[in-house]
LOLO-942836 format. One record per residue: residue number from 1; y, z negated, x of N, C-alpha, C in turn. Coordinates in steps of 0.02 Angstrom, whole numbers, m for minus. Example, Ala and Ser with C-alpha at 12.3 -4.5 7.8 and 13.67 -1.06 7.14 Angstrom:
<rs>
(r 1; (m284; m390; 660); (m225; m390; 615); (m165; m390; 660)) (r 2; (m112; m354; 642); (m53; m357; 684); (2; m394; 645)) 
</rs>
This chain:
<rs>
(r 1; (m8211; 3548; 3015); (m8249; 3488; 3026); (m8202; 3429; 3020)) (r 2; (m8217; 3395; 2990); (m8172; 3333; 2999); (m8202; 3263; 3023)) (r 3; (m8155; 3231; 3066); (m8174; 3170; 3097); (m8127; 3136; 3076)) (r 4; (m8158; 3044; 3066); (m8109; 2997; 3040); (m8081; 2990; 3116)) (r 5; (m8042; 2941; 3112); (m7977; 2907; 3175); (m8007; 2885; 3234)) (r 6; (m8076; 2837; 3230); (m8119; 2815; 3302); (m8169; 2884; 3319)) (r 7; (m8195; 2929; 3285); (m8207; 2982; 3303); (m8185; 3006; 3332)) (r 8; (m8122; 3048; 3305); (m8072; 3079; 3355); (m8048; 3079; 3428)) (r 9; (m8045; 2999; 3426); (m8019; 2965; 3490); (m8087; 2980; 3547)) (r 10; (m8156; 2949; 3522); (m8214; 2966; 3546); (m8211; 3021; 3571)) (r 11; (m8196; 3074; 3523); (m8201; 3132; 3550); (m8153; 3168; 3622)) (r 12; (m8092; 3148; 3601); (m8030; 3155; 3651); (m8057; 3136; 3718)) (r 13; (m8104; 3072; 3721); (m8109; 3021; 3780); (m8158; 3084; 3815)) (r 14; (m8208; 3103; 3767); (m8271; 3142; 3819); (m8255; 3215; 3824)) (r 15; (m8198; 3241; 3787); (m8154; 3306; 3806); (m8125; 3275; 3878)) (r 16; (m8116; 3226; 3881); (m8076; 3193; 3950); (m8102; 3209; 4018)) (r 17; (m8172; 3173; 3981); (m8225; 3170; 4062); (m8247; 3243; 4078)) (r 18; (m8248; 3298; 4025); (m8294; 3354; 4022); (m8249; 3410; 4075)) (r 19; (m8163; 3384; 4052); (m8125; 3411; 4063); (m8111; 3411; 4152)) (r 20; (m8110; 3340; 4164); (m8115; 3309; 4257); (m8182; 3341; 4283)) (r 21; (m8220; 3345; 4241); (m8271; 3372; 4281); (m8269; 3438; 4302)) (r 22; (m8258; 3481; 4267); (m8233; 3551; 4272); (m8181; 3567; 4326)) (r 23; (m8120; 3513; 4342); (m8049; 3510; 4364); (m8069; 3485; 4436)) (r 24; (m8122; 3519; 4463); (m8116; 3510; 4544); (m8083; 3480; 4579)) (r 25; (m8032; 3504; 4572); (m7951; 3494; 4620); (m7894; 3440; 4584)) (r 26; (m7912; 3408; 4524); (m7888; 3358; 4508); (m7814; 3407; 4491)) (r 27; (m7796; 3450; 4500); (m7734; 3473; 4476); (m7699; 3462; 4395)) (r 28; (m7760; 3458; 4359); (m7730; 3456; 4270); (m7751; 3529; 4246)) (r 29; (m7765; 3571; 4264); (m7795; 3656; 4272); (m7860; 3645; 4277)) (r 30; (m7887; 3700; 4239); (m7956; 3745; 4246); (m7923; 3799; 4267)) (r 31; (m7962; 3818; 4336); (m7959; 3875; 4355); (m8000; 3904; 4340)) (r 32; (m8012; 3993; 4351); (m8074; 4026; 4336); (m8107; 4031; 4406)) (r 33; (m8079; 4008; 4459); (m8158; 4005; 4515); (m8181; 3946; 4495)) (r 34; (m8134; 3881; 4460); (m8174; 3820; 4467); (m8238; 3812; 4400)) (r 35; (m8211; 3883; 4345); (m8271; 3898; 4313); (m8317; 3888; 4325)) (r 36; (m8305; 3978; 4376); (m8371; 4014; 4404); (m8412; 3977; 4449)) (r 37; (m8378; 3922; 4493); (m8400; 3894; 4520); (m8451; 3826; 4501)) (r 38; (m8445; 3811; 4441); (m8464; 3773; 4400); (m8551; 3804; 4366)) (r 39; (m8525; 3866; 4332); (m8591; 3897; 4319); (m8620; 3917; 4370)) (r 40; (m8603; 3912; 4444); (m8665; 3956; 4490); (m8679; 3879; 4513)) (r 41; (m8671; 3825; 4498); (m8685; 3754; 4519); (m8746; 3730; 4480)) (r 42; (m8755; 3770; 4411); (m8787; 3750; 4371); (m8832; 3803; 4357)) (r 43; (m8849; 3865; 4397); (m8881; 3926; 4411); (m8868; 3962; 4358)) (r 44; (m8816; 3960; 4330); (m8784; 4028; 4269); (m8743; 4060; 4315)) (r 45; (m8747; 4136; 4308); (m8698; 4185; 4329); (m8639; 4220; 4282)) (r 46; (m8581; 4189; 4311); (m8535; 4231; 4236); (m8485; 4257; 4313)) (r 47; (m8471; 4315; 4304); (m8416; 4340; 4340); (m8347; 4330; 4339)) (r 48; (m8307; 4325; 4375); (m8225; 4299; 4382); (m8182; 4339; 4334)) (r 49; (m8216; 4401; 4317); (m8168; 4422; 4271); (m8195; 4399; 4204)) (r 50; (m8219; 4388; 4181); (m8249; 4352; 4139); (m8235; 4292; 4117)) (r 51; (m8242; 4243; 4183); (m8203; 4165; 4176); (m8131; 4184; 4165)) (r 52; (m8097; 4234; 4230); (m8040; 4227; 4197); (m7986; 4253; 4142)) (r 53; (m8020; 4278; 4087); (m8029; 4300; 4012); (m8024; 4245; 3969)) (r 54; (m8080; 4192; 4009); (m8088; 4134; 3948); (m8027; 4068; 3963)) (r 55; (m8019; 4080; 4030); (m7944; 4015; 4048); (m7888; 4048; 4070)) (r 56; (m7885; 4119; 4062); (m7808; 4149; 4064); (m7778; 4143; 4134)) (r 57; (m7810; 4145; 4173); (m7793; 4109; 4260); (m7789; 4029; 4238)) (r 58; (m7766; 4003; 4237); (m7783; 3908; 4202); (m7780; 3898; 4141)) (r 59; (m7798; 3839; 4125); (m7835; 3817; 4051); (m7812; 3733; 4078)) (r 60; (m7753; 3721; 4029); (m7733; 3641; 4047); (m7790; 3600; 3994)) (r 61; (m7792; 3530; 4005); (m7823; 3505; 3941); (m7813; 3516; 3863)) (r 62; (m7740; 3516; 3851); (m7736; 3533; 3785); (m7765; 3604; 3754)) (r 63; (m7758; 3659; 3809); (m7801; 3729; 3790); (m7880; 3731; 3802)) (r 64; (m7896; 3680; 3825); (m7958; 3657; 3833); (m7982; 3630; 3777)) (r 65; (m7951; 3577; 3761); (m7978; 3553; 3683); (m7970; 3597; 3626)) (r 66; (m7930; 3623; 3630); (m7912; 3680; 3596); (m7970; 3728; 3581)) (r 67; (m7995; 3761; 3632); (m8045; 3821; 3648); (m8094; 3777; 3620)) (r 68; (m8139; 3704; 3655); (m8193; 3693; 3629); (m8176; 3663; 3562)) (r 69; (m8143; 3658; 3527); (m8128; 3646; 3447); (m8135; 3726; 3405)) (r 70; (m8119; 3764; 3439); (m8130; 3832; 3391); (m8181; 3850; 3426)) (r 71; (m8218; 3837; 3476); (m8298; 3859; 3486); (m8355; 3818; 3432)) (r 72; (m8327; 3752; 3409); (m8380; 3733; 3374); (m8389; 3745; 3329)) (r 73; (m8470; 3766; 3320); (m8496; 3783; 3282); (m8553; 3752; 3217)) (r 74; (m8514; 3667; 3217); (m8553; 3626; 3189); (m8605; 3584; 3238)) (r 75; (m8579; 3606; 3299); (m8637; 3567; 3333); (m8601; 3523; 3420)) (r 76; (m8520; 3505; 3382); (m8481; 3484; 3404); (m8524; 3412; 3454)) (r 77; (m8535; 3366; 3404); (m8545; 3298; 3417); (m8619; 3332; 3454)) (r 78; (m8664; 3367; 3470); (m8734; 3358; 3489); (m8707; 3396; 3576)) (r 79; (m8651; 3401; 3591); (m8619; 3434; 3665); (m8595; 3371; 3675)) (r 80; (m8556; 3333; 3629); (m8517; 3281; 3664); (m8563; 3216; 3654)) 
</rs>
């Protein structure tokens, strides 16, 4: 997919907020309770071993942007 230069940045900014929101504890980490805890907030059930599969025990921002850049599936901009 390619994005020009104010795209990008756009994008970085709401990887930002998506990212604090997830980051409970303000640490700079995704944890996998602060996952799981996330989907049972929002009545999805995913189990801890599961979350912690997908953030490795933490998931800093850069492996965060990372992960949701190779999750998209063309339908990047309609999440952000």
């Amino acid at each position: 997919m390619a994005y020009d230069n104010n795209n990008m940045y756009d994008n970085d900014v709401k990887f930002k907020d998506v990212f604090e929101h997830f980051d409970v504890d303000k640490d700079g980490k995704i944890s996998s309770k602060e996952l799981v805890d996330y989907f049972a907030s929002v009545g999805e059930s995913v189990n801890h071993k599961v979350a912690k599969s997908v953030v490795n025990e933490f998931l800093d921002f850069g492996e965060f942007v990372k992960l949701m850049k190779e999750e998209d599936n063309g339908e990047l901009e309609n999440i952000l």
